[in-house]
ZANU-18116 format. One record per residue (C-alpha): residue in three letters; z, y negated, x negated. Coordinates in steps of 0.02 Angstrom, whole numbers, padded with zeros to 5 digits, always signed. Each point is the difference from the previous one (the first is absolute). Layout:
ALAZYX
...
This chain:
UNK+01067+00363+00868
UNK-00018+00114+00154
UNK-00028-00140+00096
UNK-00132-00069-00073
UNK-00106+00200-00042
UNK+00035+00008+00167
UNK-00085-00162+00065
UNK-00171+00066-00117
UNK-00012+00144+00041
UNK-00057+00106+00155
UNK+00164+00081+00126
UNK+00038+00175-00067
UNK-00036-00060-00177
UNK+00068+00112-00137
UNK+00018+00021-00189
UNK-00161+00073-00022
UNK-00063-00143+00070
UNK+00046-00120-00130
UNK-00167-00049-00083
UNK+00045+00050-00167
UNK-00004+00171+00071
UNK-00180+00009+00018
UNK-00041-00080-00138
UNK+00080+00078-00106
UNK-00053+00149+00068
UNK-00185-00040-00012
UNK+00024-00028-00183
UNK+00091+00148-00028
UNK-00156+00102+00101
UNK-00126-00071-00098
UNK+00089+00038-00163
UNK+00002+00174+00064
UNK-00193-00034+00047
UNK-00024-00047-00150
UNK+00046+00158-00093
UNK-00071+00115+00133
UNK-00177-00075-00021
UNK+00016-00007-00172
UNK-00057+00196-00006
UNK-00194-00037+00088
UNK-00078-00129-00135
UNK+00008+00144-00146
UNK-00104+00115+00116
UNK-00119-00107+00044
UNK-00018-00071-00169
UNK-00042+00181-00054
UNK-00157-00005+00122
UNK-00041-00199-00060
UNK+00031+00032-00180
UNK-00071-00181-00099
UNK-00053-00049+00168
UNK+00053-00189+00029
UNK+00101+00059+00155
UNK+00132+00076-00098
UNK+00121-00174-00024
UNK-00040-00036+00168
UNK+00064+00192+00038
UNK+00159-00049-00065
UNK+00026-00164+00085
UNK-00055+00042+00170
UNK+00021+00179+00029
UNK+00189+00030-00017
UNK+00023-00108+00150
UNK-00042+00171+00096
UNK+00200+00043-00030
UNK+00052-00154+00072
UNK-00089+00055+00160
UNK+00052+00191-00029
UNK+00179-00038-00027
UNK+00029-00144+00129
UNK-00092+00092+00169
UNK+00131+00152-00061
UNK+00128-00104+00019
UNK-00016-00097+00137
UNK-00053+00167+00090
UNK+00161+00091-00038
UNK+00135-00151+00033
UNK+00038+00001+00159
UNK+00029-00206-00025
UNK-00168-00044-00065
UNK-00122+00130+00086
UNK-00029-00141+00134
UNK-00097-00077-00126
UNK-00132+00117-00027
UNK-00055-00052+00195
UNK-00021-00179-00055
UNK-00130+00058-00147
UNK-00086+00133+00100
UNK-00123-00024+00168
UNK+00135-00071+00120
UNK-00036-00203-00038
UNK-00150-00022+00091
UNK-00090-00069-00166
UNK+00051+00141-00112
UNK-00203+00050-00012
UNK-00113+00044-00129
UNK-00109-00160+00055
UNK+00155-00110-00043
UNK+00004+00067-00176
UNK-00189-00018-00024
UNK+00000-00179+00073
UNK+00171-00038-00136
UNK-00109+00082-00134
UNK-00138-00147+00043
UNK+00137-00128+00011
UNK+00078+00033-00156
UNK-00164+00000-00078
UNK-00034-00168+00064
UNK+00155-00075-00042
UNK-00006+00040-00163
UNK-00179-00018-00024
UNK+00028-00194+00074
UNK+00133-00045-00132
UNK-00098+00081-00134
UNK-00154-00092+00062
UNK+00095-00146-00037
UNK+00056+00025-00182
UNK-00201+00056-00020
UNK-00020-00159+00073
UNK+00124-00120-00084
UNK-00083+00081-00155
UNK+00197+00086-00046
UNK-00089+00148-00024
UNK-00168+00120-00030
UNK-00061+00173+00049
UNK-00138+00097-00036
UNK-00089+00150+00094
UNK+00068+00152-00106
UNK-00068+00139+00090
UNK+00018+00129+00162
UNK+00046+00164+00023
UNK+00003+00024+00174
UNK+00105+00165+00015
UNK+00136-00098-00117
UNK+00017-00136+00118
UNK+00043+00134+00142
UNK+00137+00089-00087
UNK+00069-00161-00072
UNK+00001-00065+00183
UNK+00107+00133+00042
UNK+00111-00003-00140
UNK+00028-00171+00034
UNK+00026+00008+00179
UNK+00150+00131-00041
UNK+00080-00116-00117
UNK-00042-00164+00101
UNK+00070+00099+00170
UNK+00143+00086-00097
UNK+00087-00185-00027
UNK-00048-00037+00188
UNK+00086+00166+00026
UNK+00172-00057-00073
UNK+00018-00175+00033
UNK-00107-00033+00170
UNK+00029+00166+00078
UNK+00175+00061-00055
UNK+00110-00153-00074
UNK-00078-00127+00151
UNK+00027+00130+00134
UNK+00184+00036-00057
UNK+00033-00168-00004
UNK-00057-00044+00163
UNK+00115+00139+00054
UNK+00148-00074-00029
UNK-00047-00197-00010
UNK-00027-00126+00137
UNK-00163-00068+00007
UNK-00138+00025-00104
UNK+00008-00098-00152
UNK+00138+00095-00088
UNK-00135+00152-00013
UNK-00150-00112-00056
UNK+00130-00105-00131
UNK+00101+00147-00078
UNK-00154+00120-00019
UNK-00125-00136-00070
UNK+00153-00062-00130
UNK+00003+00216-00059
UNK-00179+00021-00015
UNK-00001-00165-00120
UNK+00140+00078-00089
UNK-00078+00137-00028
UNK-00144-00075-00113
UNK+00114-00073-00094
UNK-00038+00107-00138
UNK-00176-00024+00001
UNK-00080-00088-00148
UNK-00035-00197+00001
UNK+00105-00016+00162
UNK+00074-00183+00022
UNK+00070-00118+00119
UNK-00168-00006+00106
UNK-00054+00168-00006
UNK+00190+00046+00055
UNK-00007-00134+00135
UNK-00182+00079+00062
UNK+00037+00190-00004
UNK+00148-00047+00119
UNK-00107-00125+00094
UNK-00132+00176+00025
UNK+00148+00086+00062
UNK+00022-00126+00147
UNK-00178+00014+00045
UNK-00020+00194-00002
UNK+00179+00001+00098
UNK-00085-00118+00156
UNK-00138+00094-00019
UNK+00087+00147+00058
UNK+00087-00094+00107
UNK-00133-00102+00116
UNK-00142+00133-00023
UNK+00123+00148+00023
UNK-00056+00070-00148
UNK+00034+00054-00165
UNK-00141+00092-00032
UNK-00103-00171+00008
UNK+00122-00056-00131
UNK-00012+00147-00108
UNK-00191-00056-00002
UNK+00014-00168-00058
UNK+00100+00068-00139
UNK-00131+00136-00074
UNK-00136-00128+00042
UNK+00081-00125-00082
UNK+00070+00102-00187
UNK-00198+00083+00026
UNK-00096-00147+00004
UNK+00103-00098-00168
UNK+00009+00141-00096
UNK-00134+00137+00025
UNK-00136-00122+00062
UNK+00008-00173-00064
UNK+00102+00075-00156
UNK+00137-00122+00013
UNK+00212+00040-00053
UNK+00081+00082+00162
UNK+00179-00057-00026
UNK-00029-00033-00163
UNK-00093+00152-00051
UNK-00186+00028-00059
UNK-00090+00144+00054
UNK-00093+00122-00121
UNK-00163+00000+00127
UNK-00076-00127+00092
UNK-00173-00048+00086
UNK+00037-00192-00097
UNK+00082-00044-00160
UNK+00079-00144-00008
UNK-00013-00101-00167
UNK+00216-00026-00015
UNK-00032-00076-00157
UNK-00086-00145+00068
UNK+00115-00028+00184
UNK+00118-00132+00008
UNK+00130-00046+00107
UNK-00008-00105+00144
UNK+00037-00013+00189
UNK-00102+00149+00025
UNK+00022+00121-00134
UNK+00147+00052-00110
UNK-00044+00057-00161
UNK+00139+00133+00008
UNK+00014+00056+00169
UNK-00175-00021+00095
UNK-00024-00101+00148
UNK+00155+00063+00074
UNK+00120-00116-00114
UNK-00095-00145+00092
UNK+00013-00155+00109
UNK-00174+00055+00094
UNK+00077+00157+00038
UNK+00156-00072+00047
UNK-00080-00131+00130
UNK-00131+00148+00065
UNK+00160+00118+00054
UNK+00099-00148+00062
UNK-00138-00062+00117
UNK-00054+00184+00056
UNK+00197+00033+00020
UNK+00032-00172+00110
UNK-00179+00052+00079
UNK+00067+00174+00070
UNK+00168-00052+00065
UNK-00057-00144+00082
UNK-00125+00099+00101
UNK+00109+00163+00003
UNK+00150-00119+00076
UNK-00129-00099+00123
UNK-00078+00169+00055
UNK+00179+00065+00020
UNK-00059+00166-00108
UNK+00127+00142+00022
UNK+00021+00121-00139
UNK+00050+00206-00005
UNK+00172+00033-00019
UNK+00066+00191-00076
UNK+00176-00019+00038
UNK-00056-00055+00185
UNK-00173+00108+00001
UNK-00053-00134+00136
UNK-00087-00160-00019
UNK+00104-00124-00041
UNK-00007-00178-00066
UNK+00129-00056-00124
């Protein structure tokens, strides 16, 4: 058995390094997280009182004590603090323009395989109405939830893996197959939608990988969750938001290669083929370019 742990992994390899660690820390943290940011949506449903922003409060808002609780602990272990380099300004493409440009990505992506249900007739929206200063502070509570998963699974469970693994697929696999996991419990997931949210996971972890970058990443994410669920009014994971610019008519979508009745266009095979081909599309020109990524636990340039 040594002989083999000790063929996967990196020389110097050590319990901690076992990837069950991390991920099993990560779920422990955001447990924690969970329970920490529990304590903000009551305040600030005292100042939105029968506003629609108060479910939206308590889905999106908590994710603060995942943020709180992980950056506390990865700044006061010795082991992980490393890590905290890799998800500040040392990559060179950990910039606010990266996270703007992932906002407008996600919001494409998702706005292409909607366009395609709209198209295919699966489903129909209709303009709702705006309120401009709810779209900002949704935009932010969504970024803090979208980033907090990035957080976890692309900035501490990848980075610990690639500490003690060879190569760099162990990180992208292990850390994509946890953040699937963790939906798990999310209603209407299946097969598909299982198969996707892991499939996502791959193509945020290149991301940071041949951009350097997980705030770009982190970007994709909110602009991605934003545009289903506050603007188009479409499930996110499964769940329907109490405000939207659209409404979607649910009673009328049906299922079909572009929409799932239950989950969105996430339990799809159009999103399924649009992260595969961006995913192939990004290693193939991040391997041909030779692209070198930011390593913590070398604080140099380094390509895996």
């Amino acid at each position: 058995m040594k002989e083999l742990l000790d063929k996967i992994h990196k020389p110097g390899w050590t319990w901690h390094d076992i990837f069950i660690i991390p991920v099993l820390l990560a779920i422990f943290f955001s447990v924690v997280g969970g329970l920490v940011g529990s304590v903000f949506p009551p305040l600030l449903n005292l100042l939105m009182k029968g506003s629609p922003l108060e479910p939206l409060n308590d889905l999106y808002v908590p994710f603060i004590g995942d943020w709180i609780v992980l950056l506390l602990y990865m700044r006061f272990t010795t082991y992980n603090r490393p890590i905290l380099r890799a998800i500040g300004n040392r990559p060179r493409h950990n910039r606010v323009p990266y996270a703007l440009v992932g906002i407008l990505i996600g919001f494409l992506m998702n706005f292409f395989c909607a366009g395609i249900a709209m198209l295919n007739r699966d489903i129909a929206i209709t303009f709702d109405h705006v309120n401009i200063l709810y779209l900002v502070y949704l935009l932010v509570i969504v970024f803090i939830q979208s980033s907090s998963e990035e957080l976890f699974q692309r900035g501490f469970v990848y980075q610990r893996i690639r500490k003690g693994y060879k190569g760099l697929w162990p990180a992208v696999l292990i850390n994509s197959l946890a953040f699937a996991i963790l939906h798990l419990g999310n209603p209407g997931i299946s097969m598909m939608s299982f198969m996707n949210l892991a499939l996502v996971g791959i193509f945020y972890s290149v991301c940071v990988r041949y951009f350097d970058s997980i705030w770009l990443p982190m970007g994709i994410h909110a602009g991605w969750n934003f545009t289903q669920h506050i603007l188009l009014g479409l499930p996110n994971s499964g769940i329907v938001s109490s405000y939207s610019v659209f409404t979607l008519d649910a009673a009328n979508a049906r299922n079909s290669l572009a929409y799932d009745t239950n989950f969105g266009v996430e339990g799809t095979l159009t999103a399924t083929l649009l992260h595969l081909v961006l995913t192939v599309l990004i290693v193939y020109f991040g391997e041909k370019k030779k692209v070198t990524s930011y390593s913590p636990w070398l604080d140099q340039q380094t390509s895996d």
